[in-house]
Steps between C-alpha positions, in 0.01 A plus 500: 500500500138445608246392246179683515221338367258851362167442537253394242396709246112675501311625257572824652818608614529475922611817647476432863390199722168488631534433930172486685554737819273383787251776566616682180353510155773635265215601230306698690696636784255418746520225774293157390484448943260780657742778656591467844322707744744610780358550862720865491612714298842449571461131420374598168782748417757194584281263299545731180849567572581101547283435163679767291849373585387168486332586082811727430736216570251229324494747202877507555499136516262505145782719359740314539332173360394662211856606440649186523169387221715761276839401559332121434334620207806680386744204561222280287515753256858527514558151480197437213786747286804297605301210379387668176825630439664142574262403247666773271822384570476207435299564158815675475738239546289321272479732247920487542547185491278482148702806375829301595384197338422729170812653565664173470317363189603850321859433596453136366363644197757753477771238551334258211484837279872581593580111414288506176667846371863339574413191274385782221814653556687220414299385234547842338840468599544155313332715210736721450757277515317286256430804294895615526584172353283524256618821435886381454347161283352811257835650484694220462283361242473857330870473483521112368214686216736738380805292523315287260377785275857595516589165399212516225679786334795386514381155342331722243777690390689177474202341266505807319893513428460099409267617252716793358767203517286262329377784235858580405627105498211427304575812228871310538346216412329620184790694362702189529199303322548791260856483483477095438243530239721776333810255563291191331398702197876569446584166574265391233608763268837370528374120419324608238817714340694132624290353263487710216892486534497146496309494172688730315794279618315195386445654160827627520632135540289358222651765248865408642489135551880520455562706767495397817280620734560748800413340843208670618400418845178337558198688690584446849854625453435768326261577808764418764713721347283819360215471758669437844160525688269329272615141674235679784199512253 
């Protein structure tokens, strides 16, 4: 394609191109060169017919330059909004390539998110566990506690049948004190009956001197052999 350079730009926008006509003036309509004074008429009516054609095809000629001013213009213009929307486009593209770049920090942030929330998973995952151990450590230890209160109450009732034991050995204990202190005074009866039979045999023998005396076993004996269990005492 063929570049076209447009024109410079004016203050005021160019609608046609300004071409100096000799023995013309475009402003006024009148000819800047005194007419031309034919020697007949018939010269004069070819003159005017000549310098019509020749001003219809000028302004033809004018026409067709000032159209091709437009189509410049236009292309300029044309190209001015290629170049401004190039200039879009490419904000565009920039504004794109930002939006990817967010785009890509959000899914970074996501994916650090995502990777933070699986480590809290876990961790709460690790607490559960920890807490379900905890949780069987309670119960087992619940169960050790009443094992062992079991185990208290059955020590108890032991300690408390020792004691009824130990209550009814020592009320054994004291009826057999009772028993031997009943046992001694008898004993002691006896000795003193033992004695007071040996006197009266005594004075028995000093009345009789004659007569001989029965044998009359000495203390011990007679202890061996009327108080079996007083050997004990």
């Amino acid at each position: 394609m063929m570049k076209i350079t447009p024109p410079a730009r004016t203050s005021s926008p160019q609608t046609h191109l300004s071409i100096p006509i000799f023995g013309s003036n475009r402003a006024s309509g009148h000819s800047s060169i005194p007419p031309f004074k034919p020697f007949s008429a018939d010269m004069a009516a070819r003159y005017a017919t000549v310098r019509a054609s020749f001003s219809g095809k000028i302004a033809k000629y004018v026409g067709k330059v000032d159209a091709f001013a437009d189509v410049i213009a236009s292309y300029s213009r044309r190209k001015g909004f290629a170049s401004a929307l190039q200039a879009m486009y490419s904000r565009k593209r920039g504004f794109d390539d930002a939006l990817q770049a967010m785009y890509s920090r959000k899914r970074g942030f996501d994916n650090a998110l995502q990777a933070m929330y699986s480590r809290k998973q876990g961790f709460d995952d690790a607490l559960q566990t920890m807490y379900s151990r905890k949780q069987g450590f309670d119960d087992a230890l619940q169960a050790m506690y009443s094992r062992k209160k079991g185990f208290d109450d059955a020590m108890q009732t032991m300690y408390s049948r020792k004691r009824g034991f130990d209550d009814a050995l020592q009320a054994m204990y004291s009826r057999k004190r009772g028993f031997d202190g009943a046992l001694q005074a008898m004993y002691s009866r006896k000795r003193g009956s033992d004695d007071a039979l040996q006197a009266m045999y005594s004075r028995k023998q000093g009345f009789s001197g004659d007569v001989a005396a029965p044998h009359i076993p000495k203390t011990k004996e007679r202890q061996s052999c009327h108080n079996p269990t007083a050997q004990n005492f």
